[in-house]
N, CA and C atoms as an extended XYZ file, in Angstrom:
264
Properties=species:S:1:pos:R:3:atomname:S:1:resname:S:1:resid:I:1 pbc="F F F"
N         0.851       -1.182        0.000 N   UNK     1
C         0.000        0.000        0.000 CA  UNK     1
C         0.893        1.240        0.000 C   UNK     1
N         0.634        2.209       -1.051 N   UNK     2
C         1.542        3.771       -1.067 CA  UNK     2
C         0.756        4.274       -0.015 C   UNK     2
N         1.553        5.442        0.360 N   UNK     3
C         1.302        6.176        1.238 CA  UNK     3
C         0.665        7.567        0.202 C   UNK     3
N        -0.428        8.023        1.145 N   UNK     4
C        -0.677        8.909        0.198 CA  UNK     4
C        -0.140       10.276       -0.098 C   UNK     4
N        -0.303       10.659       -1.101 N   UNK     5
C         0.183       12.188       -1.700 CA  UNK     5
C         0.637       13.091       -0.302 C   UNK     5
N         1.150       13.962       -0.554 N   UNK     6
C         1.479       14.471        0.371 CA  UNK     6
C         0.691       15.927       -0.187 C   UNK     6
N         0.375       15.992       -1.043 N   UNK     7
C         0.012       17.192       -2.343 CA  UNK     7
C        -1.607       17.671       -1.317 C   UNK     7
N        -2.218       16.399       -0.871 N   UNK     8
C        -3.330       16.469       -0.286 CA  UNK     8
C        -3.350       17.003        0.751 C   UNK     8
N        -2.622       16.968        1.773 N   UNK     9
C        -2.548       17.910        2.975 CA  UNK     9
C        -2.106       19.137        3.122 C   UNK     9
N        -1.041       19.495        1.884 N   UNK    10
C        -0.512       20.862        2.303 CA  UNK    10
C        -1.202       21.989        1.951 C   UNK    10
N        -2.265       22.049        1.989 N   UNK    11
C        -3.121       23.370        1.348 CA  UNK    11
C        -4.079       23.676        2.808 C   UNK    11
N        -4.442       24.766        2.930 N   UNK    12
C        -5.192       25.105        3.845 CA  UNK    12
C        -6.499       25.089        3.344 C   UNK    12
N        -7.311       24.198        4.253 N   UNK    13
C        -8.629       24.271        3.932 CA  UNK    13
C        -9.519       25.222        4.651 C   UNK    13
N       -10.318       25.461        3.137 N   UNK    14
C       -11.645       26.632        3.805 CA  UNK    14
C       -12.513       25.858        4.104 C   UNK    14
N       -12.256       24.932        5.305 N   UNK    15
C       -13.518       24.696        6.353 CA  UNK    15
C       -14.581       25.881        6.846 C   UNK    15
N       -13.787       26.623        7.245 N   UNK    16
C       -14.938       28.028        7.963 CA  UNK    16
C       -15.766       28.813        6.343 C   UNK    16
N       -16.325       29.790        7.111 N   UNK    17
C       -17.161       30.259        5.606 CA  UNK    17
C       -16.132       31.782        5.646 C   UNK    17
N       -14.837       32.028        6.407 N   UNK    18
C       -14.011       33.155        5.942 CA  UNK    18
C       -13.109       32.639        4.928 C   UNK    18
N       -13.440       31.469        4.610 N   UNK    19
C       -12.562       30.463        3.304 CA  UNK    19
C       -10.882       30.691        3.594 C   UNK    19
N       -10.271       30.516        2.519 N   UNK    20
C        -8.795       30.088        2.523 CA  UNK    20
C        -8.000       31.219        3.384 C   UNK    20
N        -8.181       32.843        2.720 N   UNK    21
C        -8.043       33.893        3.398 CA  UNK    21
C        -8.250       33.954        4.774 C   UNK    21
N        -9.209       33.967        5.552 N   UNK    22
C        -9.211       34.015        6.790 CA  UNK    22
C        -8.507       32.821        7.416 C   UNK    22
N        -8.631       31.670        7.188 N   UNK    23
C        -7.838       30.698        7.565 CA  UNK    23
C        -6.350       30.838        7.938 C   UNK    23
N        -5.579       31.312        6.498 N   UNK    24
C        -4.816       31.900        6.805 CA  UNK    24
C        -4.016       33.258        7.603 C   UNK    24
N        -4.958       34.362        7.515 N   UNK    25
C        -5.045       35.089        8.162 CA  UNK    25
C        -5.296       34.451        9.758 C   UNK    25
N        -6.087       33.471       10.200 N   UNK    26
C        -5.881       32.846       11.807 CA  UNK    26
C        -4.533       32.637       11.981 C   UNK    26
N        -4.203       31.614       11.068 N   UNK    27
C        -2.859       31.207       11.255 CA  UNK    27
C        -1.947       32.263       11.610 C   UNK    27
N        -1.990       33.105       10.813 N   UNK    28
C        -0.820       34.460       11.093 CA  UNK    28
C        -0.948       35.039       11.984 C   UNK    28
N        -2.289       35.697       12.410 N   UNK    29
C        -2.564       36.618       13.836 CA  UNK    29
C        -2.362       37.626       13.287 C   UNK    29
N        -2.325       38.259       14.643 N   UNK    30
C        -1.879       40.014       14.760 CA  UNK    30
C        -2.656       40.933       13.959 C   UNK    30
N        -3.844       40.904       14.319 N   UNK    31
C        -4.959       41.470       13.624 CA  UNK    31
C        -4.800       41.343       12.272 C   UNK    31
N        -4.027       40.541       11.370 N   UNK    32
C        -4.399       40.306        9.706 CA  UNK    32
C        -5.850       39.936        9.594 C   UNK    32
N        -6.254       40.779        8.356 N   UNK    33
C        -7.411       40.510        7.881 CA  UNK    33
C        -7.450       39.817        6.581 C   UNK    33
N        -8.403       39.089        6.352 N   UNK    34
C        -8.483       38.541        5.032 CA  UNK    34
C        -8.135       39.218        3.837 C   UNK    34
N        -9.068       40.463        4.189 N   UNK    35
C        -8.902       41.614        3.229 CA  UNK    35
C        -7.657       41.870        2.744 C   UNK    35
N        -6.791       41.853        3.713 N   UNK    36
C        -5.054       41.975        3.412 CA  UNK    36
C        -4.439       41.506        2.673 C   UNK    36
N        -4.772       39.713        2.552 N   UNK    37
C        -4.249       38.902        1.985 CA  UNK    37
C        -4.677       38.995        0.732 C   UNK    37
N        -6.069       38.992        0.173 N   UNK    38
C        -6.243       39.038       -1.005 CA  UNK    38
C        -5.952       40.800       -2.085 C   UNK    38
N        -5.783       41.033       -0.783 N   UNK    39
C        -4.973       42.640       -1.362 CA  UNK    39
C        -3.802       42.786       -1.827 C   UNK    39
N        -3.052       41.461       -1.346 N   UNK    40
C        -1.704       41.324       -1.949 CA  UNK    40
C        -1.828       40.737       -3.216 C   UNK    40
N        -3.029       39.768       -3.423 N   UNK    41
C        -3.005       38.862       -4.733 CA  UNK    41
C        -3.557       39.946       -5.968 C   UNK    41
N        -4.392       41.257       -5.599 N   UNK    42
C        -4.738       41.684       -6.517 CA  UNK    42
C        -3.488       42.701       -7.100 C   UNK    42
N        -2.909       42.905       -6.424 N   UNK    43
C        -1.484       44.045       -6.614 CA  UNK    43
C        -0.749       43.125       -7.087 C   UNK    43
N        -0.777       41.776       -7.159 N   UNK    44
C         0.335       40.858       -7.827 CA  UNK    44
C         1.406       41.061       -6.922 C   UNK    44
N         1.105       40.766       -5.701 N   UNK    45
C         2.729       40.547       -4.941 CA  UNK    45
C         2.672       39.665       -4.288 C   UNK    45
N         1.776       38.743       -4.536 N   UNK    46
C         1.696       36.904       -4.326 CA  UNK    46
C         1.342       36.461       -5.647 C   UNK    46
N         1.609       35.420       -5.715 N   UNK    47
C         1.882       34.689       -6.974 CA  UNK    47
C         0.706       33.860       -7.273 C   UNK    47
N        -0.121       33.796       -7.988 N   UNK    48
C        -1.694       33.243       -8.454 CA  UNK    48
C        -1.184       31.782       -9.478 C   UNK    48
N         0.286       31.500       -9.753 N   UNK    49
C         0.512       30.527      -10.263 CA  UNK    49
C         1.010       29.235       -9.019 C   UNK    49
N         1.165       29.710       -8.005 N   UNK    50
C         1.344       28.681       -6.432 CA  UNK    50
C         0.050       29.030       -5.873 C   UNK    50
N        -0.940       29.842       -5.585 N   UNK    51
C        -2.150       29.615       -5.516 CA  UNK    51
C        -3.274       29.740       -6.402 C   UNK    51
N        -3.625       28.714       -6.822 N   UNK    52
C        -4.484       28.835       -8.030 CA  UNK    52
C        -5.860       28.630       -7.367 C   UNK    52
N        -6.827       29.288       -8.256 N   UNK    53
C        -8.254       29.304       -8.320 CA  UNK    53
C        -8.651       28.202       -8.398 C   UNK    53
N        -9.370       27.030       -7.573 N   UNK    54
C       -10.081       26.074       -8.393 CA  UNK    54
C       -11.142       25.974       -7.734 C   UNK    54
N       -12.647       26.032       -8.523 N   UNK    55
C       -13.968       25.710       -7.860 CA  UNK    55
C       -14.267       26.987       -7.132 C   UNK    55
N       -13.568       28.011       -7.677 N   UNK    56
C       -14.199       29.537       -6.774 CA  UNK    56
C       -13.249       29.592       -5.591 C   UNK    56
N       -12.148       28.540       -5.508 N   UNK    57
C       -11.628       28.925       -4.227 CA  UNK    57
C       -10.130       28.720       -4.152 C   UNK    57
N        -9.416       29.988       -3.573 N   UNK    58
C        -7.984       29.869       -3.692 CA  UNK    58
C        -7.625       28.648       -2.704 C   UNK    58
N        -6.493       28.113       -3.385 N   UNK    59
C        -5.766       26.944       -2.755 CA  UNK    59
C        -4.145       27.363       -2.165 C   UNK    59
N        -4.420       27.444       -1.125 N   UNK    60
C        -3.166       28.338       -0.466 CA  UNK    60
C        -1.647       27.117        0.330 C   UNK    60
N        -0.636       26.892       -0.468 N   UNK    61
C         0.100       25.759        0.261 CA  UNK    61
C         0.451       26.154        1.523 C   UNK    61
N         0.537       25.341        2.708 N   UNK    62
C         0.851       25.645        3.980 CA  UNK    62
C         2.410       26.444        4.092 C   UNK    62
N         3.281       25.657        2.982 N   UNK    63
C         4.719       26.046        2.763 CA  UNK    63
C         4.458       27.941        2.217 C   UNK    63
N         3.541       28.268        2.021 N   UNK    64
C         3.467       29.563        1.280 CA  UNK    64
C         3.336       30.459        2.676 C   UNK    64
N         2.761       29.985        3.222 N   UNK    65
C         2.304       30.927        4.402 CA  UNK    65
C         3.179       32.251        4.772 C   UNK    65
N         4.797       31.484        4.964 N   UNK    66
C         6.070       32.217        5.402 CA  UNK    66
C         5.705       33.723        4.088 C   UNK    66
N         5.697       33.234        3.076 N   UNK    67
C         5.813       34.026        1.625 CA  UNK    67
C         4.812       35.443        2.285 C   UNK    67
N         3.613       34.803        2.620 N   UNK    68
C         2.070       35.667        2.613 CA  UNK    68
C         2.958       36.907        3.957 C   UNK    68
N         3.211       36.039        4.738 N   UNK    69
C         3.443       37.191        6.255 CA  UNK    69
C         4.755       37.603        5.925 C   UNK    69
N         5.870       37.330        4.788 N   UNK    70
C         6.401       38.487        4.589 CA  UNK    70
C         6.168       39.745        3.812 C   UNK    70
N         5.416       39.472        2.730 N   UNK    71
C         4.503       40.453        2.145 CA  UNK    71
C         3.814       41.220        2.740 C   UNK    71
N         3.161       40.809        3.742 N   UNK    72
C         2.570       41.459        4.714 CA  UNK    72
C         3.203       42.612        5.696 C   UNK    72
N         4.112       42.236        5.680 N   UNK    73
C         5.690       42.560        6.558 CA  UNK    73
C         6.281       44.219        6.054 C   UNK    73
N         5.977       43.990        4.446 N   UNK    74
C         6.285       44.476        3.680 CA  UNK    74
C         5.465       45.823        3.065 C   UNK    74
N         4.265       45.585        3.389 N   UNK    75
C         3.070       46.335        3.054 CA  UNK    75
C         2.928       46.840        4.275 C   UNK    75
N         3.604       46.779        5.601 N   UNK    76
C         3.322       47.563        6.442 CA  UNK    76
C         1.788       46.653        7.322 C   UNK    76
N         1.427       45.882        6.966 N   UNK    77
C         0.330       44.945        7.699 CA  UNK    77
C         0.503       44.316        8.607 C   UNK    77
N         2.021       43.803        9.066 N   UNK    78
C         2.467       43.597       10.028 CA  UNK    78
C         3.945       44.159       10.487 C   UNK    78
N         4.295       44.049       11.877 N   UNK    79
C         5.290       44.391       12.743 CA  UNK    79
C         6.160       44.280       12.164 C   UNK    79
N         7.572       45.020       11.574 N   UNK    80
C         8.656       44.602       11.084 CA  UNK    80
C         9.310       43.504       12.447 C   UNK    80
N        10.470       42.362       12.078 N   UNK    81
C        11.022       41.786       12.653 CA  UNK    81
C        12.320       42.730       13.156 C   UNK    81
N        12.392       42.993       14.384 N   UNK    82
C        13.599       43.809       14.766 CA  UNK    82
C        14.766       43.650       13.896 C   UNK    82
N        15.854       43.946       13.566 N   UNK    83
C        17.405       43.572       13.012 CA  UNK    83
C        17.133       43.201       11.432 C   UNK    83
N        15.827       42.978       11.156 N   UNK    84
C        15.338       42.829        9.954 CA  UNK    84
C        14.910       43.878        8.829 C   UNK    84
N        15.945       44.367        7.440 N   UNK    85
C        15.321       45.220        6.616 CA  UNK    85
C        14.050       44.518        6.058 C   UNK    85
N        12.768       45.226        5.663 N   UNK    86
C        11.856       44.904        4.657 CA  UNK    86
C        11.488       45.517        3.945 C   UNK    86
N        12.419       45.372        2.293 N   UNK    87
C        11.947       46.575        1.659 CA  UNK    87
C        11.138       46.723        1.085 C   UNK    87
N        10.331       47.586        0.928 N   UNK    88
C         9.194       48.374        0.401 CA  UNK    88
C         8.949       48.890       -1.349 C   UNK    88
């Protein structure tokens, strides 16, 4: 018996009805809003070819997350990391 995909777990599921966005946004904290996140996808400063659309709903890899909260980082949405440049 294979073990299965691994492809299947790493995406965050929109269990809740704030879908993939808020999900992620839990994960991150610090008052991120959904709104944020998909504010980055419409400015094109997340990448829509690692999260793709399918069935009306973005598919966000867990490995991306780091990507999302530095963007975030970046846009001023969250706390810079002390000793850390983030340029703008």
């Amino acid at each position: 018996m294979t073990a299965p995909s691994p492809v299947v777990a790493v995406f965050v599921t929109a269990i809740n009805h704030g879908g993939p966005y808020g999900d992620v946004a839990k994960i991150i904290g610090r008052g991120v809003r959904p709104q944020d996140i998909t504010g980055l996808f419409y400015a094109q400063r997340l990448r829509d070819d690692l999260c793709p659309i399918v069935g009306g709903r973005r598919l966000i890899p867990v490995d991306y997350i780091d990507i999302i909260r530095m963007e975030l980082r970046r846009a001023g949405k969250l706390p810079a990391i002390e000793g850390v440049k983030h340029d703008r």
